[in-house]
N, C-alpha and C positions, 0 to 999 in steps of 0.2 A: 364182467358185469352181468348180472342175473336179466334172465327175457323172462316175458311174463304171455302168453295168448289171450288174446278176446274172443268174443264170440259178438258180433255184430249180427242182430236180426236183420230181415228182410220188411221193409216197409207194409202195413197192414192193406188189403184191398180192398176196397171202396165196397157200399154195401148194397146189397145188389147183385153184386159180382161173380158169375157162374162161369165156369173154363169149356160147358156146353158149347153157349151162344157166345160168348164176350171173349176166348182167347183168340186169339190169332197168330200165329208163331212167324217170326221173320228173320228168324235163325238157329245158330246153335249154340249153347254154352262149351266153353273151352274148358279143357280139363284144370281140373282146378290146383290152385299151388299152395303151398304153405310156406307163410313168411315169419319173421322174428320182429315182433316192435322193439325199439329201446326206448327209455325216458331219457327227453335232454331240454335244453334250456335252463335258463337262470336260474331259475327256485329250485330245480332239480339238482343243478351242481351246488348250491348253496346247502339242500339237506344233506346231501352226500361228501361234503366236507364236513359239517357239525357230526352227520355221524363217525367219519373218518377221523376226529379228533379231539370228539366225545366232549364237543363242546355246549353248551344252554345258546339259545337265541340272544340272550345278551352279550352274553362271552363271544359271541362269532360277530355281532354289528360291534361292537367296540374291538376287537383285533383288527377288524376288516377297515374300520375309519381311522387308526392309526398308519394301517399301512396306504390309505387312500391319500392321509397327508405326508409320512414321507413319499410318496409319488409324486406328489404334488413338489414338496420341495428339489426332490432332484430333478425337476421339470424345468422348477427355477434359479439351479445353480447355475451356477457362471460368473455373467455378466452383472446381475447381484445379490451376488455370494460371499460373505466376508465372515472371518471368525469373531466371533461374541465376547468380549472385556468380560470378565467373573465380575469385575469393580461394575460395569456399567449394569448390568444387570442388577446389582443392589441400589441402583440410584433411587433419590425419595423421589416422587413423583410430584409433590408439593414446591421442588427446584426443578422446574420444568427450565424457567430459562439461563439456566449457565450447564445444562443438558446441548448434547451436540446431535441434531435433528437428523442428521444423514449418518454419520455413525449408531444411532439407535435403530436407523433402518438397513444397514446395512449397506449405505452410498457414500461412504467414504470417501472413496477415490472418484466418485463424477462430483459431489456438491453441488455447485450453483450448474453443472451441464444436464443435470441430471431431467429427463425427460417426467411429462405426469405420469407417462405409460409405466416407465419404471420405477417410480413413487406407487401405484397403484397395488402391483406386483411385488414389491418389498416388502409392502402396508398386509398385503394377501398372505406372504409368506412368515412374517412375524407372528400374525394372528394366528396361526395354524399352528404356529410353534410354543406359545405363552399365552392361548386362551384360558382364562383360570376355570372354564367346565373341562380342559380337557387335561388338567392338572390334578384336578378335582379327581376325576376318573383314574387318573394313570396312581391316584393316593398320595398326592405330592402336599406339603400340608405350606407352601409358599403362597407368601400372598401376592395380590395383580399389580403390586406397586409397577411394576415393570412394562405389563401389560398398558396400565393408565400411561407411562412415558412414550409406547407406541401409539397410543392414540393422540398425545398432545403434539405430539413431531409431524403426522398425517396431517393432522388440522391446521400446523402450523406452512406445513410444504405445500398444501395444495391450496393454499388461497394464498392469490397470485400478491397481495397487501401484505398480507403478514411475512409470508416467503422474503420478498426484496428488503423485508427490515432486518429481518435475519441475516440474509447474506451479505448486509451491509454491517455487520458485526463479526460476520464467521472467520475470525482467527485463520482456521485451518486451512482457508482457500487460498492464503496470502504467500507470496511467494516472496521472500528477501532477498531483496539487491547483491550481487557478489561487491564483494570488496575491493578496493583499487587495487592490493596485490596481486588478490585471485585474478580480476579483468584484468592486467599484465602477464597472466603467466599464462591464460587460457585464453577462447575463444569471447569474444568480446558478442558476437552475435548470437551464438548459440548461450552465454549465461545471463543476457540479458532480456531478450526473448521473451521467457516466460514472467520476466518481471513485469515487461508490459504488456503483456496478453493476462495475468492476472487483474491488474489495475482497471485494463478496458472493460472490464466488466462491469462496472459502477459509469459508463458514459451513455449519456442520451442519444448520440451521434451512433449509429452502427452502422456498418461495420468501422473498428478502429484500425487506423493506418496500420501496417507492421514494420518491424523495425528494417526489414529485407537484410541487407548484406553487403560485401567489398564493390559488387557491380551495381549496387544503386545510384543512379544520375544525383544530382547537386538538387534539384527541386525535389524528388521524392525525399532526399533528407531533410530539405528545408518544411516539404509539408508535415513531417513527423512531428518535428520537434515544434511547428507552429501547432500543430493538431494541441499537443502535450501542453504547452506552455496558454492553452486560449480553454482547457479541459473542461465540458459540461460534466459535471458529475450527477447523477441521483442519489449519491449515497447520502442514509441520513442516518440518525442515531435512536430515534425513537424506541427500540427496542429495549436499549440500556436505560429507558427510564423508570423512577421509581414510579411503584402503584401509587397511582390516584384512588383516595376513598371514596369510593361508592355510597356511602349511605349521602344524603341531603340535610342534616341535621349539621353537620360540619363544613358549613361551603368556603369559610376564612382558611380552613386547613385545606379545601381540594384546590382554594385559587394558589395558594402556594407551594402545595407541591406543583399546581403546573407551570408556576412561572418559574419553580426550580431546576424543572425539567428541560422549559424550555430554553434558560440559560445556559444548561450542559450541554444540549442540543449546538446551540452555537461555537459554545465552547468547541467541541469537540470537532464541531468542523472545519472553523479556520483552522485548528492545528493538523486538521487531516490534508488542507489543502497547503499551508507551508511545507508539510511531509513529502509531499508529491512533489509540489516545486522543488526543492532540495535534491529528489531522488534523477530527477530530470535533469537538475542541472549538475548530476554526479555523472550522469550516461554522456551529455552531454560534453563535459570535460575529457571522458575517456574514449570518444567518439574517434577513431583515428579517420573517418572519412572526413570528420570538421578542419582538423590537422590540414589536411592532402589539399582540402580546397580553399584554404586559408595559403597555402605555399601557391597553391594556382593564383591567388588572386594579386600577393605579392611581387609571382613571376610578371605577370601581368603588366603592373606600376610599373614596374622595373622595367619592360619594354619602352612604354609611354616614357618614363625619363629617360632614357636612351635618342629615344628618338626626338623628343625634345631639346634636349641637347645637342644632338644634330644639328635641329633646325637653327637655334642661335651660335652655332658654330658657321652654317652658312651666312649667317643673319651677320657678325660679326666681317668674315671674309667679303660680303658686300659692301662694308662699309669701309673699306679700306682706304678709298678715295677720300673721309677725312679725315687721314694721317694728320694733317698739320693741326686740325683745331684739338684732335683729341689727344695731341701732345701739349695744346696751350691748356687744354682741360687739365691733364693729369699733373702738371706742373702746379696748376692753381689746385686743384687737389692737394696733392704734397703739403704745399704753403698751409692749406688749409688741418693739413692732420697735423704738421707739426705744432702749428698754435691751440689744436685740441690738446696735444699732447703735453704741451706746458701746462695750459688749462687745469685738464686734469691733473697734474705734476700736483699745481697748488692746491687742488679740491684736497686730495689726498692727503698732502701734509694737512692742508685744516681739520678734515675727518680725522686725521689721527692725533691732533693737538687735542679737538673736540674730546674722541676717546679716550685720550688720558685723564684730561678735566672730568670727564663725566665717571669712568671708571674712581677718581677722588674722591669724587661726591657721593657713590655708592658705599666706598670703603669709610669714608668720613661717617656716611649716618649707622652703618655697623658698628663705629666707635663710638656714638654719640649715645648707641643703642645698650652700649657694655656691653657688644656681642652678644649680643639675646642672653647674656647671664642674670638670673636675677638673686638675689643673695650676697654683696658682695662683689669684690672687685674680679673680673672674668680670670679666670687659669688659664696660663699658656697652652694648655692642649685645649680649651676651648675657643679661643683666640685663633691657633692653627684653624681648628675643625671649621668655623667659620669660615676664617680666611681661603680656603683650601674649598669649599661649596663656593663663595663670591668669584674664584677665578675658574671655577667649571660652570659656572652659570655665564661666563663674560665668553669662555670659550662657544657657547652652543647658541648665542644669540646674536644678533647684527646689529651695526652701530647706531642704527634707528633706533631700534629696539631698545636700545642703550640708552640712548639720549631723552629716550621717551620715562624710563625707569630712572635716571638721574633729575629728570623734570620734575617728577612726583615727591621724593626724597628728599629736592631741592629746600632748606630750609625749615625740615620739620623736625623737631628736635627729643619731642617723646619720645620715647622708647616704644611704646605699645603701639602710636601709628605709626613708627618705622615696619615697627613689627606687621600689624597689619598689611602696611603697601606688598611687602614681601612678599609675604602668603599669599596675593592678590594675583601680582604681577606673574610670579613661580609659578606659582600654581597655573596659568592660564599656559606660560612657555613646557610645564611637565604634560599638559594635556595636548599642548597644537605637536609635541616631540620634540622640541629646541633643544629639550634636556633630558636626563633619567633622572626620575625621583630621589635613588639614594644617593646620585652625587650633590644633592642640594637640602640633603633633609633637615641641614641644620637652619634651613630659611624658609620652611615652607610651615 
């Protein structure tokens, strides 16, 4: 680097001033030395690079503010840093909302965790990246479509209303339940986990329970699964509504788009909240600590009868002393079941007398009915086919039930209200399951 000398004068002396009367000497000057200045500071390494690369003043502030923002960016790689979609960068800007606000910014992987600080800092490093003056400059002839999509996701993430509507829509954050096979072959706690630490995220209640693990006590599971099954949610749907029109000339069309909106809104929730019950009551089902303390509570009973049993085992052995009445008992006992047993003998044959008659009367109005033929006198394979539904319908019903269906039939001799009771009666035994529908289809 080139040195240059000065020459600095000596201060002028006052006027007046004569070395006669006025000097006074109060020492001596030191021999004197000779130094080298150099130029340095900021403006001085700024001319000494433009001329070292023989560049204009524009040319040196616009290289020097490119390389100020890649500084900038590899300042803010890392934490969030994520590679750029070619597809998402073409998005219109006019489809802001089926646009994914965290992938635009590059928060992908935090979404709804994702702090303002690093919203702030994404918003700082996209800008720096896709301002359309600095696109403009670099001769890029793209338009800010992309640029507008960073700004509507900022505006969107950082007010704290708009944000929760969002992430009450965000697809991406949703973590899906494993399957009953997957939850049998693997870890039932670690792949469910993250099912409900996603979920929690939409609860008014914070912090939400966690699912814990094999050594969680009988109450911490019970309070999970009470947390789950009593769930405050905030999630709502607002997001996914249509535009309401803005202008006041149309107010018949903005009341109904909001009462359309607002019916989706409902829509959408109960089924969100059926969905959750379901997924609860899948954890639930596969839950092998519900198992363990289901056999606990079992073991349990199982003691209590045990020991009750016990007790009237002694209860029994105390009463020994009255041998004699509780042999006059079991004797009148005896007496007493044999004459049930006759009893019954004859109920039985009656019920089955009953049954025959009434299974007659059933068969009788199938014949009265020409076997649901109409046209014409019935064909023996339609006669079978009947016959053959009449004795699978006799098999799948009880002789109540029987006598109730011969009641009906009793005496009705059209065809059509035979037909009719049929349809009535089947039909109510194919629905309670007395029967399977195609073994009676010829009467239904």
């Amino acid at each position: 680097m080139a040195t240059a000398q000065v020459a600095l004068p000596l201060p002028a002396l006052s006027e007046g001033w004569t070395a006669e009367k006025d000097f006074k000497a109060v020492g001596t000057l030191s021999t004197p030395t000779q130094r080298n200045i150099e130029a340095v500071g900021p403006h001085f390494l700024a001319h000494a690079r433009r001329k070292r690369h023989q560049r204009t003043f524009s040319e040196d502030e616009r290289i020097q503010a490119q390389e100020n923002v890649k500084k900038v960016e590899d300042d803010d790689a890392g934490d969030i840093s994520e590679p750029e979609d070619p597809l998402m960068l073409q998005r219109d800007a006019k489809d802001w909302k089926n646009q994914d606000h965290y992938a635009v910014l590059g928060l992908s992987k935090y979404r709804f965790k994702a702090t303002q600080e690093q919203i702030k800092r994404a918003h700082r490093k996209k800008v720096l990246r896709h301002h359309p003056d600095k696109k403009a400059a670099a001769g890029s002839s793209e338009d800010d479509s992309f640029f507008k999509c960073i700004q509507k996701a900022t505006e969107i993430l950082t007010d704290p209303v708009k944000r929760r509507q969002f992430d009450s829509v965000d697809e991406a954050a949703d973590v899906e339940p494993p399957s009953k096979k997957a939850t049998q072959k693997g870890n039932f706690y670690k792949l469910w986990s993250p099912v409900f630490v996603s979920e929690g995220r939409f609860s008014k209640t914070q912090p939400v329970p966690k699912l814990g693990n094999e050594k969680s006590s009988k109450e911490d599971v019970e309070r999970f699964y009470n947390f789950w099954y009593n769930f405050d949610s905030w999630r709502s749907f607002e997001y996914q509504d249509e535009d309401v029109p803005d202008d006041t000339e149309n107010r018949d069309q903005k009341r109904h788009v909001e009462r359309k909106n607002n019916a989706a809104r409902k829509k959408k929730k109960t089924e969100d909240t059926a969905r959750l019950r379901k997924l609860v009551d899948d954890a639930l089902a596969l839950d092998e600590r519900i198992k363990l303390f289901r056999q606990q509570e079992r073991a349990h009973k199982d003691r209590r009868r045990v020991e009750k049993e016990a007790e009237a085992k002694k209860a029994a052995e105390d009463a020994a002393a009255a041998k004699a009445e509780e042999a006059r008992l079991k004797e009148q006992q005896e007496a007493d079941a044999k004459l049930q047993r006759e009893q019954g003998k004859k109920a039985k044959e009656a019920a089955k007398n009953a049954a025959k008659k009434n299974k007659r009367v059933v068969k009788g109005a199938v014949k009265d009915a020409n076997y649901f033929h109409e046209g014409g006198a019935a064909t023996p394979a339609v006669i079978d086919a009947v016959l053959n539904d009449v004795d699978a319908l006799f098999v799948g019903i009880d002789n109540e039930e029987l006598a109730a269906l011969a009641g009906k039939l009793n005496g009705v001799k059209d065809a059509g209200a035979v037909k009719k009771v049929f349809a009535e009666e089947v039909g109510g035994f194919v629905a309670a399951g007395k029967v399977k529908e195609d073994d009676v289809k010829t009467l239904t």
